[in-house]
NUVODO-233688 format. One line per 2 residues: number of its first residue (from 0); for each residue x, y, z of C-alpha. Coordinates in steps of 0.02 Angstrom, whole numbers. Layout:
N
NUM	X:Y:Z | ...
end
This chain:
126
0	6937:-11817:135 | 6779:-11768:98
2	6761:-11589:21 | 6606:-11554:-52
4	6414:-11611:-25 | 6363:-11678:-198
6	6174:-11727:-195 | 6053:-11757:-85
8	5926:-11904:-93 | 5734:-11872:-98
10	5635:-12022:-60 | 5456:-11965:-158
12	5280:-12061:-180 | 5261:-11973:-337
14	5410:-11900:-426 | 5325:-11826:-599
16	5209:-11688:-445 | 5376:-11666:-335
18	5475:-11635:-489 | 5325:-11516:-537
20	5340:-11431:-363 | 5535:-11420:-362
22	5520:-11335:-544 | 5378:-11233:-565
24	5355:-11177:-366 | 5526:-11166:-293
26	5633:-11107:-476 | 5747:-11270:-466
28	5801:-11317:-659 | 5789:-11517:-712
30	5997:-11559:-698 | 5970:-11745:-771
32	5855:-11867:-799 | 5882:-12053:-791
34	5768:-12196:-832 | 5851:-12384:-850
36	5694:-12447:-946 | 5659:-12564:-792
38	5581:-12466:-666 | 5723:-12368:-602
40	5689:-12181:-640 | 5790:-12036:-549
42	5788:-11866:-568 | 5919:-11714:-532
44	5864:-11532:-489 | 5937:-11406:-436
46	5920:-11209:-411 | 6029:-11186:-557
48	6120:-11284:-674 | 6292:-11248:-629
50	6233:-11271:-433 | 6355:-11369:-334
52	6237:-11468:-237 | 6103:-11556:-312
54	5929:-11662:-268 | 5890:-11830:-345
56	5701:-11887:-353 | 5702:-12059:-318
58	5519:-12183:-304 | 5513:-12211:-123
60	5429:-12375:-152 | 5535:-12459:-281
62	5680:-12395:-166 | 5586:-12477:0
64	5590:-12634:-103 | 5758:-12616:-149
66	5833:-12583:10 | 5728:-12602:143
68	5845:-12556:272 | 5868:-12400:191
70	5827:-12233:291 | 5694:-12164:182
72	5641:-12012:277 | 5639:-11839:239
74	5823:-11740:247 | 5817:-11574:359
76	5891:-11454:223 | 5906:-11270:260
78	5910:-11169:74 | 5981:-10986:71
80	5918:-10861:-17 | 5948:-10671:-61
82	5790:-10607:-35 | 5678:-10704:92
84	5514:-10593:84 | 5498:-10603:-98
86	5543:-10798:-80 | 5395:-10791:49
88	5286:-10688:-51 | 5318:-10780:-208
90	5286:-10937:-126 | 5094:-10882:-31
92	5043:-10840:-218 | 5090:-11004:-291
94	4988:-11073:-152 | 5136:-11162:-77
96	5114:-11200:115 | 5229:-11091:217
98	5268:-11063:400 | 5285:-10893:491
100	5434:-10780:454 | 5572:-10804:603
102	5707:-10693:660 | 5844:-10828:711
104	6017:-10763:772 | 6107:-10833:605
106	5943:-10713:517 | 5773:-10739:453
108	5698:-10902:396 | 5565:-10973:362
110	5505:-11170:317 | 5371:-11244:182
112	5314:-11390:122 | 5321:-11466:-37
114	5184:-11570:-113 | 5206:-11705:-16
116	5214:-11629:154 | 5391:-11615:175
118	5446:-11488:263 | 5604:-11376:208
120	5673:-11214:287 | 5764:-11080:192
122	5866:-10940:275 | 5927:-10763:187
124	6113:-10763:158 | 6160:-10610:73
end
């Protein structure tokens, strides 16, 4: 049975500006880092250390070649946060791109991008 989502796979074209995004844009804190010295690099974030969820950064292209029947879109991911306008406020000055604030039923949420374009929504959840 399964109990628990573990980490999430990230499919990037560049992973040293996503992991720059992910760190120094959006808070998340470097996990891990793997490299086995023939192409194959990955690397773990997450919005703390301690988080039970993870993201790997993975090369999307040594991946493609890989696997090529592999599914290497985006995920949909919905983040929570405690504060959402400071998260949105904090976000428009680090020049990250943002959509409009939204009052959903579940509460207010909002989605960005990251530097590749891919697009993210995060929720408050007090």
């Amino acid at each position: 049975m399964i109990n628990q989502v573990g980490q999430i796979m990230l499919y990037v074209n560049n992973q040293d500006e996503t992991l720059r995004f992910w760190t120094e844009k959006a808070g998340f804190v470097v996990v891990s880092e793997e490299d086995n010295g023939q192409g194959m690099r990955w690397i773990e974030i997450a919005p703390t250390k301690d988080a039970a969820t993870s993201i790997i950064l993975h090369n999307k292209e040594l991946i493609a070649k890989m696997e090529p029947e592999l599914n290497l879109g985006t995920p949909s991911l919905m983040f929570f946060t405690e504060n959402l306008d400071q998260l949105y406020k904090d976000f428009l000055e680090k020049e990250v791109t943002v959509g409009e604030m939204v009052n959903m039923p579940s509460g207010k949420v909002f989605n960005f991008a990251d530097n590749e374009g891919n697009y993210f929504a995060v929720m408050e959840k007090k």
